[in-house]
N, C-alpha and C positions, 0 to 999 in steps of 0.2 A: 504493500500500500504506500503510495506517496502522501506523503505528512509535510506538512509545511507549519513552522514554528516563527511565531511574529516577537520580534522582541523593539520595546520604546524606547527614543531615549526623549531628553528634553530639548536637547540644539546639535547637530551634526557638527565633525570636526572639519571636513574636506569634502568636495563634491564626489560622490558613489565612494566615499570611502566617511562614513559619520564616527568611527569607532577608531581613536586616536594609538590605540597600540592593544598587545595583548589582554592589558589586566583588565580590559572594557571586556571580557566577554561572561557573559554572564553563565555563572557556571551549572546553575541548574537545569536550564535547557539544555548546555552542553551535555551533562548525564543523561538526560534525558533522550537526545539522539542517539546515544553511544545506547543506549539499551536496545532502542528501537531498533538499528543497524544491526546491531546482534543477533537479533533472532530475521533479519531478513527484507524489514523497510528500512524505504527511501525518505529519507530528510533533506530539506532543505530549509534554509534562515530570510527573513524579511525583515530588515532593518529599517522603522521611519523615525523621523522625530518631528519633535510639534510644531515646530518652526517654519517647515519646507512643504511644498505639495509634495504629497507622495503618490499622487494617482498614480503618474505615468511606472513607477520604481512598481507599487502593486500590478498593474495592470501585467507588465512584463513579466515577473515572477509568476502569477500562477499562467498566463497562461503557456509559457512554457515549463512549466515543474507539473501543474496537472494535477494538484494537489485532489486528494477524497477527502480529505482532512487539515482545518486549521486550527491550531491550539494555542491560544495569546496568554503571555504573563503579563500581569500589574501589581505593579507596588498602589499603596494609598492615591499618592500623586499622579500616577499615569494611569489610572483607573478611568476619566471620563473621558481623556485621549480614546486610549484602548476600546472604550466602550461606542466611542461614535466612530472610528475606524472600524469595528467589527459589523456594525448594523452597515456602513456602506457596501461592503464585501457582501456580507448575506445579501443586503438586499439587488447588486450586481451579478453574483455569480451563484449566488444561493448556495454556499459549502457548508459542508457540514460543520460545526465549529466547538470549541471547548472552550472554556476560561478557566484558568486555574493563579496560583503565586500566591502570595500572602496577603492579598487584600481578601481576595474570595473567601480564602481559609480560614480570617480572624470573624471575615462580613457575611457570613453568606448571605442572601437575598431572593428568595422566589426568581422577585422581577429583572432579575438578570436572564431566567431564562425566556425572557421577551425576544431577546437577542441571541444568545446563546443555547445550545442545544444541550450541554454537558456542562455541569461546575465540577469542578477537582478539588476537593477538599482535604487538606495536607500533602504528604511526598506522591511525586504524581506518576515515579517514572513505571510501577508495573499495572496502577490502573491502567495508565494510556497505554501499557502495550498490549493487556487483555481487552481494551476498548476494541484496538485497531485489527488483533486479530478474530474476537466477533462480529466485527463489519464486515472482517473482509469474507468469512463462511457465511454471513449472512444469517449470524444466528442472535437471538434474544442477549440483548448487552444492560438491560436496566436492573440487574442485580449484583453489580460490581462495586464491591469496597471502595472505598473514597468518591464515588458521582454519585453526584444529584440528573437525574435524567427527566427528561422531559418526553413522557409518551402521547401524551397528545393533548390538547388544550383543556388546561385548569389539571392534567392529572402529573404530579413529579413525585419520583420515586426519591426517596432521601435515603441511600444506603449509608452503613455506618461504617465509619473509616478502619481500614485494615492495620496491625501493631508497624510500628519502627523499621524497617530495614536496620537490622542490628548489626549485622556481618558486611561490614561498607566494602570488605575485601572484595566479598562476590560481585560487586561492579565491575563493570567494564570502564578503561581510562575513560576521561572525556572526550568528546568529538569536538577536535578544534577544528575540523578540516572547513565546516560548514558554515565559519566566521571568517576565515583568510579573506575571502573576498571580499570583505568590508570593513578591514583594520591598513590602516596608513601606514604604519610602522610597524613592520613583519617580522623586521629582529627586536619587537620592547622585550620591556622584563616580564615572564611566565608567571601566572599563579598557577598553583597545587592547591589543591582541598584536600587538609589533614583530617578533618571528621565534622560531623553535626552538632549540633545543640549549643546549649549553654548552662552549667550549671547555678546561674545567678540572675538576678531580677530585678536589672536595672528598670527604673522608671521609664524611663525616653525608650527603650524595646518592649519589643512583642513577646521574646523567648519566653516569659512566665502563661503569657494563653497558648502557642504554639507546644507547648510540652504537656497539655492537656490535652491537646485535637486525639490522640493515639495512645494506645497501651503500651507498655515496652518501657525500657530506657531511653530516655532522649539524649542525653552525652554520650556519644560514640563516637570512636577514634579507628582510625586505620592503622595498621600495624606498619612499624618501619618498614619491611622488609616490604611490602605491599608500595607504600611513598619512594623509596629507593628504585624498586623497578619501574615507576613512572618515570622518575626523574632519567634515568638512561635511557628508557625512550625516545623524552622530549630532547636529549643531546643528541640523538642520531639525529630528530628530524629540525631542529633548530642548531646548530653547530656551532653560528654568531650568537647567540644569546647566556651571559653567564651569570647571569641573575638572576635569583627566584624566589617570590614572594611565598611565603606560605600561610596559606590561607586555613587559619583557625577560629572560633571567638573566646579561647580559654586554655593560648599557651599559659602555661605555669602553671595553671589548677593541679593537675597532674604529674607530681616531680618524677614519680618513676617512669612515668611515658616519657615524658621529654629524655630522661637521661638517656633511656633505651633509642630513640629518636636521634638524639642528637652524637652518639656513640656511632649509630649505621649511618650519619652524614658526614664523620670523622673518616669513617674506614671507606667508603666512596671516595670521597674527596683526594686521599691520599695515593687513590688512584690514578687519578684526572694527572696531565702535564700541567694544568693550568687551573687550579681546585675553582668550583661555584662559588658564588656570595648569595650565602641567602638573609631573609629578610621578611619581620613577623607581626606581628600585633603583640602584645605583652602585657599579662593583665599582673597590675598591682596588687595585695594585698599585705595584711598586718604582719603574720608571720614568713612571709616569702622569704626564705634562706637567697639573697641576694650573692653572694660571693661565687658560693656553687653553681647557683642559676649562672650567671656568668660568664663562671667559666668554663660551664658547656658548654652556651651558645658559642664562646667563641672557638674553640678548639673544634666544632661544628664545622664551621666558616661562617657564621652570624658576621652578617655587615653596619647591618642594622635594625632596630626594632621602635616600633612606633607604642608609646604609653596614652593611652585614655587620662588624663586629667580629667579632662569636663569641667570642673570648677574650680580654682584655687581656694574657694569658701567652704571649708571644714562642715557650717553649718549646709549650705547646698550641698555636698556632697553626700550628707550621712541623712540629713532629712528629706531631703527633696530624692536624689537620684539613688538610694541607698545602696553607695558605693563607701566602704567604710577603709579607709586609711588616710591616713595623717600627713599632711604635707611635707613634713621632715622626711619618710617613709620615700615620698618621690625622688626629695632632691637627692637623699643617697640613692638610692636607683639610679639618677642620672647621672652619677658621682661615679656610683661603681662600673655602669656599661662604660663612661670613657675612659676607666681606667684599663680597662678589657681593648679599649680601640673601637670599641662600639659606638657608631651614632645613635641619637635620639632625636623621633620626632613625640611631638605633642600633640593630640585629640583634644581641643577645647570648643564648650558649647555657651555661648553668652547668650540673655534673654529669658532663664527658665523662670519659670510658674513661683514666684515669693522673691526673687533673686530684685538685689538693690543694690546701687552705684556701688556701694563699699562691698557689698560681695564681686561686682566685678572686679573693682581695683583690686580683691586680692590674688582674684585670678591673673590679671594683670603684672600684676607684682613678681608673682610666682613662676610667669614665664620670663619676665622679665631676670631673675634670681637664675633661672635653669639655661635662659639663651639654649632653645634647644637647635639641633642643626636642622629643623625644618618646622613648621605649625601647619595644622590642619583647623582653621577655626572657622562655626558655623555659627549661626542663626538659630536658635531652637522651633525647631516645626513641628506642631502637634500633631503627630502622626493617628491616625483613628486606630484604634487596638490596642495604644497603649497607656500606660496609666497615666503618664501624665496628660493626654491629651483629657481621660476623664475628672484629672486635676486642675485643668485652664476651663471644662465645663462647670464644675462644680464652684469656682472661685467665682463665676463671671467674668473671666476674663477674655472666652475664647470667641474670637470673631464670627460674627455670624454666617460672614461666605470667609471661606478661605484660598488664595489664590494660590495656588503651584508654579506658578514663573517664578525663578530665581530663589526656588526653595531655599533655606538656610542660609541664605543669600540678602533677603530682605525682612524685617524686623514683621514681627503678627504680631504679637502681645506688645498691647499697655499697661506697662504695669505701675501702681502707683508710687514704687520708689525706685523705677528706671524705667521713664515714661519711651515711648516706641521711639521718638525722634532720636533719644539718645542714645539707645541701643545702636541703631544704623549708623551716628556717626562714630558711636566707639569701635564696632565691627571694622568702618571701614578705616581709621586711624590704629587698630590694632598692629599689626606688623612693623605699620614705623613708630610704634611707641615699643613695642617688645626690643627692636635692636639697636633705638638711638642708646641706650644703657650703654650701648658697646663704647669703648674706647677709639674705635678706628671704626665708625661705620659704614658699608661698603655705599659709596657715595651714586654707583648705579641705581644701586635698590632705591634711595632716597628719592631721584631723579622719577624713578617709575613710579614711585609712591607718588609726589607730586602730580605728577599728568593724570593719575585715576583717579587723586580728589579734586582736582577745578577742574577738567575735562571733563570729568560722569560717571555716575559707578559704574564699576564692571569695563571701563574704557580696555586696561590694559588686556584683559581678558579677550575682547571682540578683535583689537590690533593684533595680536597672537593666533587667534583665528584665523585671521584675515593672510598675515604674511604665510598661514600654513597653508592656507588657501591657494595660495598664488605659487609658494613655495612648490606644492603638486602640480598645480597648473603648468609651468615651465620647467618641471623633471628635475628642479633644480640637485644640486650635492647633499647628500645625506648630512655633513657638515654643520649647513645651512640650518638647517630643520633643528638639529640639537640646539644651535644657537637660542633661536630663536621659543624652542621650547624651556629655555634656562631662566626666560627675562621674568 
């Protein structure tokens, strides 16, 4: 059966190429094809984003892929994209269709199946493969674990969702084959998926509803030896590429995994003439044996790892996001990773639900104290599913429409002791207040800073676009493109 798999973004990066390097590819469709493939179907990927017409980009894909089947993910935000995109299709080509991701999974809704023929309720990859091969025998498919089916007007079958995929081993890699055509940069840096779940319950996440959708364990990890023979795979068929991100939500929870993990990236490595860098998210906590942690990552080849702060305000962090350690706790983290050679970057989220001027400055403070080697800093967007989002309802805080342009990007909440306007301009004065601290500030960055705050928000972000834009347009030097993605 040919399957064709829709995935959104919000703004494309380059023209027929929207998806700026590897780590854009979303990896749960990816499993998801890699199953299908296995037992025998055809996949292929549709890439639109909300910015561009995509008629013509749709039109050409199915009709040359011939699709019996289309299956769309949505997050919160790309939910009414997805959903007026999917009703154009249906009502053009009349395909059969499915919706599944995490918005169905926390929301589900009847009236979606207005639109849609099938919802997928939690991990989708062996309902959709039992879906597609009861279509294709032609045999009865509305008693399948995880869909909601729609047999004929006013009647939907609500089956109840089937336990965890426990054994992540039994996957097949992912299918990257079915995204190359629509990634710019062919040699970026790879992510690997080390395992599922989360065992904690941050506010700003879903993982506390999504570990109830199913029976089973929900933290599950893939065994070394399993992550190891991916990664030589991906050396044979990427050769240029020697960076690898790995993709967890709860490195360090686990010190015996990790050890055992980072022991079979040792003895790989020391294989290599040229050893990998990899590269992780890193969750903090009170007792994390920091020295040891470490110094496996780095005898690993840890290049770098990215910490979740979220708030420099003790009281935000342990009441609001209930994420409990001590800021002293980070800056030795960040103390001990350089003493190892390790970079750090920073996860900060300004604007949450009670959060006020002085709880940012101390977040502020605190990255200013850490000067880490990169910042990831956002906007807090009330995502629907999660508790805080039912905590900005319950306050009165949360806007009665909520827009998705420039998610975490642009301030939602007013809050009465860090009103919206100020939120946006501390967002957007963040980075040049984090590193004027510095002693020697790099007088570029300044200069960029500058042009994105009297020129427009988001200026320097569109100009980067733009030269990436142009950049492909005239085949320009791979060279080039680095440059210009560094600014």
């Amino acid at each position: 059966m040919n399957i064709l798999l829709v995935y959104s973004i919000q703004k494309s990066i380059a023209p027929k190429k929207p998806l700026k390097g590897n780590e854009d590819v979303q990896l749960g469709l990816a499993q998801i094809s890699a199953v299908l493939k296995e037992e025998g179907h055809n996949t292929s990927l549709l890439v639109i984003d909300r910015k561009n017409d995509n008629n013509k980009t749709i039109e050409t894909t199915i009709n040359d892929f011939s699709p019996g089947m289309v299956c769309y993910t949505a997050v919160d935000t790309e939910f009414e994209f997805i959903k007026k995109t999917a009703k154009e299709i249906k009502d053009k080509f009349g395909l059969f269709s499915v919706l599944g991701g995490v918005h169905v999974t926390l929301n589900p809704n009847e009236s979606y199946l207005d639109i849609f023929d099938i919802l997928c309720i939690g991990e989708g990859e062996y309902a959709l493969l039992e879906l597609a091969s009861k279509i294709e025998k032609q045999e009865d498919y509305s008693q399948i674990s995880n869909l909601w089916v729609k047999k004929a007007p006013g009647t939907i079958v609500k089956n109840p969702t089937r336990p965890f995929i426990q054994n992540l081993d039994s996957l097949p890699f992912l299918d990257r084959e079915i995204w190359a055509p629509w990634i710019l940069e062919k040699n970026s840096k790879l992510t690997i998926l080390l395992g599922r779940g989360c065992p904690y319950n941050c506010t700003y996440c879903c993982n506390h509803k999504l570990k109830k959708i199913a029976n089973g364990g929900y933290v599950r990890m893939r065994s070394p030896e399993n992550i190891i023979a991916e990664i030589e795979e991906l050396a044979k068929k990427y050769p240029a590429v020697n960076t690898y991100f790995l993709e967890i939500e709860t490195l360090g929870s686990d010190l015996k995994w990790l050890r055992q993990l980072c022991k079979s990236l040792e003895h790989f490595n020391r294989k290599r003439p040229t050893p990998f860098n990899f590269e992780a998210n890193l969750r903090i906590y009170k007792n994390l044996d920091l020295d040891g942690t470490f110094s496996n990552l780095k005898r690993a080849g840890f290049s770098a790892i990215t910490i979740g702060l979220e708030s420099g305000s003790e009281r935000i962090r342990s009441e609001v996001l209930k994420r409990f350690y001590s800021n002293n706790k980070i800056i030795e983290a960040v103390k001990k990773a350089r003493e190892y050679g390790i970079k750090v970057g920073i996860f900060n989220l300004i604007g949450l639900p009670t959060e006020t001027y002085h709880d940012f400055l101390e977040t502020l403070h605190l990255n200013q104290i850490i000067q880490p080697d990169w910042h990831a800093t956002s906007i807090f967007f009330p995502y629907e599913g999660t508790q805080l989002h039912e905590t900005a309802f319950n306050l009165g805080i949360l806007p009665k429409k909520l827009s998705s342009t420039n998610e975490r990007q642009k301030a939602v909440l007013d809050l009465p002791g860090f009103p919206q306007k100020q939120i946006q301009r501390e967002f957007d004065n963040f980075h040049f207040n984090v590193y004027t601290k510095k002693a020697h500030p790099n007088p570029v960055k300044l200069l960029l800073f500058f042009i994105q705050k009297y020129v427009g928000h988001n200026t320097m972000a569109n100009i980067k676009n733009q030269l990436i834009k142009l950049n492909y347009r005239l085949g320009l030097e791979t060279k080039l493109l680095n440059i210009i993605q560094k600014l």
